[in-house]
C-alpha positions as CSV (number, residue, x, y, z in Angstrom):
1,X,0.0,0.0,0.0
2,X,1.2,3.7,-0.6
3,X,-0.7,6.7,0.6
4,X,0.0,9.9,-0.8
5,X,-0.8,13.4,0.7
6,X,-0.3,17.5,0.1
7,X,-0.8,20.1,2.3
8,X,0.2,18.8,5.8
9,X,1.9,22.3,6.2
10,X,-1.3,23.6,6.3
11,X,-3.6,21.3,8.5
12,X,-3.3,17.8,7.3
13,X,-5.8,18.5,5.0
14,X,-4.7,15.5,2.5
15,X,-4.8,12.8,4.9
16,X,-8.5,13.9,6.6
17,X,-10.7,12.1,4.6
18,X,-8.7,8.9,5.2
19,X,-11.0,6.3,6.8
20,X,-9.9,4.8,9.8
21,X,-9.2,0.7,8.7
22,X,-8.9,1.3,5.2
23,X,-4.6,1.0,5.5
24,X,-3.9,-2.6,6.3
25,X,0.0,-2.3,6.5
26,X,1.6,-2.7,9.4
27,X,5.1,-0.9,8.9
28,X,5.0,2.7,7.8
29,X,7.7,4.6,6.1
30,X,7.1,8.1,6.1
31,X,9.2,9.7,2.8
32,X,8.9,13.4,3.8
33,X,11.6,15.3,3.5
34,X,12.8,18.2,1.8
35,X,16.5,16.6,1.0
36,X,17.1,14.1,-2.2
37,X,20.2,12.6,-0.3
38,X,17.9,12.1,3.1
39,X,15.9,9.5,4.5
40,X,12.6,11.0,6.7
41,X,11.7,8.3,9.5
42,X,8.9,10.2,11.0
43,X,7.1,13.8,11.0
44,X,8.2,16.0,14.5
45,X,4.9,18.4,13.4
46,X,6.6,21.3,12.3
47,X,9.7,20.9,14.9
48,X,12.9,20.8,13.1
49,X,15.3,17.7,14.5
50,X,18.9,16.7,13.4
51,X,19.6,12.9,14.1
52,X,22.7,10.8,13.0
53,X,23.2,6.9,13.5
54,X,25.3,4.5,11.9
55,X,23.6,1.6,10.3
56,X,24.7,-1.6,8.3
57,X,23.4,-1.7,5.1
58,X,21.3,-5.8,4.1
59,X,20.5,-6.9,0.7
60,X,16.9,-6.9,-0.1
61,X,14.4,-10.2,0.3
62,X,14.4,-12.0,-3.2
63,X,10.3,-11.2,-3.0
64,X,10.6,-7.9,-2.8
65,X,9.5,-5.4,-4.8
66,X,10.9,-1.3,-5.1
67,X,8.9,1.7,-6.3
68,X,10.8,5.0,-7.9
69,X,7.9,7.6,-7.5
70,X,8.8,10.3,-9.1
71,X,7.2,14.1,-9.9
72,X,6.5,14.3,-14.0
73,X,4.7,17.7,-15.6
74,X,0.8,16.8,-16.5
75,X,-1.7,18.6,-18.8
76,X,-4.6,17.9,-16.9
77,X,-5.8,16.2,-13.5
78,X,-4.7,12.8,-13.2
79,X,-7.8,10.8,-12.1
80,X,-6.7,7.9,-10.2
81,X,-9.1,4.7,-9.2
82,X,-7.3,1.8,-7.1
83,X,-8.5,-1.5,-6.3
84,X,-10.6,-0.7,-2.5
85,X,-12.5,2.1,-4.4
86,X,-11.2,5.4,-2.7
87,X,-11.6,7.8,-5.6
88,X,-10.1,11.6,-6.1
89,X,-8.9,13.7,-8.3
90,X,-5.0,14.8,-7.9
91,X,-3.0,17.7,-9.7
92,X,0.6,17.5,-8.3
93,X,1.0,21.0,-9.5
94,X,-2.5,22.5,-8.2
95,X,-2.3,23.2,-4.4
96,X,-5.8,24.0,-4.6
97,X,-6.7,20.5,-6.1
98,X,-10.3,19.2,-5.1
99,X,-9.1,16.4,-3.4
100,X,-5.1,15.9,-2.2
101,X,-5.2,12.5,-1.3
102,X,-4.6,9.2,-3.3
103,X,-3.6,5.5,-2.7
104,X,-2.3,3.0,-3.9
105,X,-2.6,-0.4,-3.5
106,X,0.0,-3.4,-4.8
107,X,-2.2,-6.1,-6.3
């Protein structure tokens, strides 16, 4: 599963219509982060927080599977329609988008 949201400088406002239940992962990685070269491991709500820790790097499960999400220019809205039927409408480039939330789900 992968959620996506905008605007949580503002309020949250792209994960409040997310219904409680519908996430059935149990690990979350949280990608926000403002640096290409850094790894965010959780949200300090608006609090900046410098950690460092050494860590050993493990190859990967044969079974497991990597996504590369990346930012690419659209024309229009990009309507998106995954598997549990949570519908919106998303325009990476329109902060004032009609609905800032999307997910999606590995089938």
């Amino acid at each position: 599963e992968a959620l996506f949201t905008i605007d949580e400088e503002t309020g949250m406002t792209g994960a409040k219509g997310l219904e409680e239940g519908l996430l059935e992962g149990e690990i979350l990685l949280n990608l926000d982060t403002e640096e290409d070269d850094e790894i965010g491991i959780g949200c300090a709500g608006g609090v900046d927080v410098t950690a460092k820790r050494t860590y050993s790097q493990e190859d990967a499960p044969e079974d497991a599977v990597a996504f590369n999400i990346k930012r690419f220019p659209v024309k229009d809205d990009v309507i998106l329609e995954p598997s549990k039927g949570f519908k919106t409408t998303y325009d990476p480039f329109d902060s004032k988008s009609a609905s800032s939330t999307f997910l999606a789900n590995k089938t």
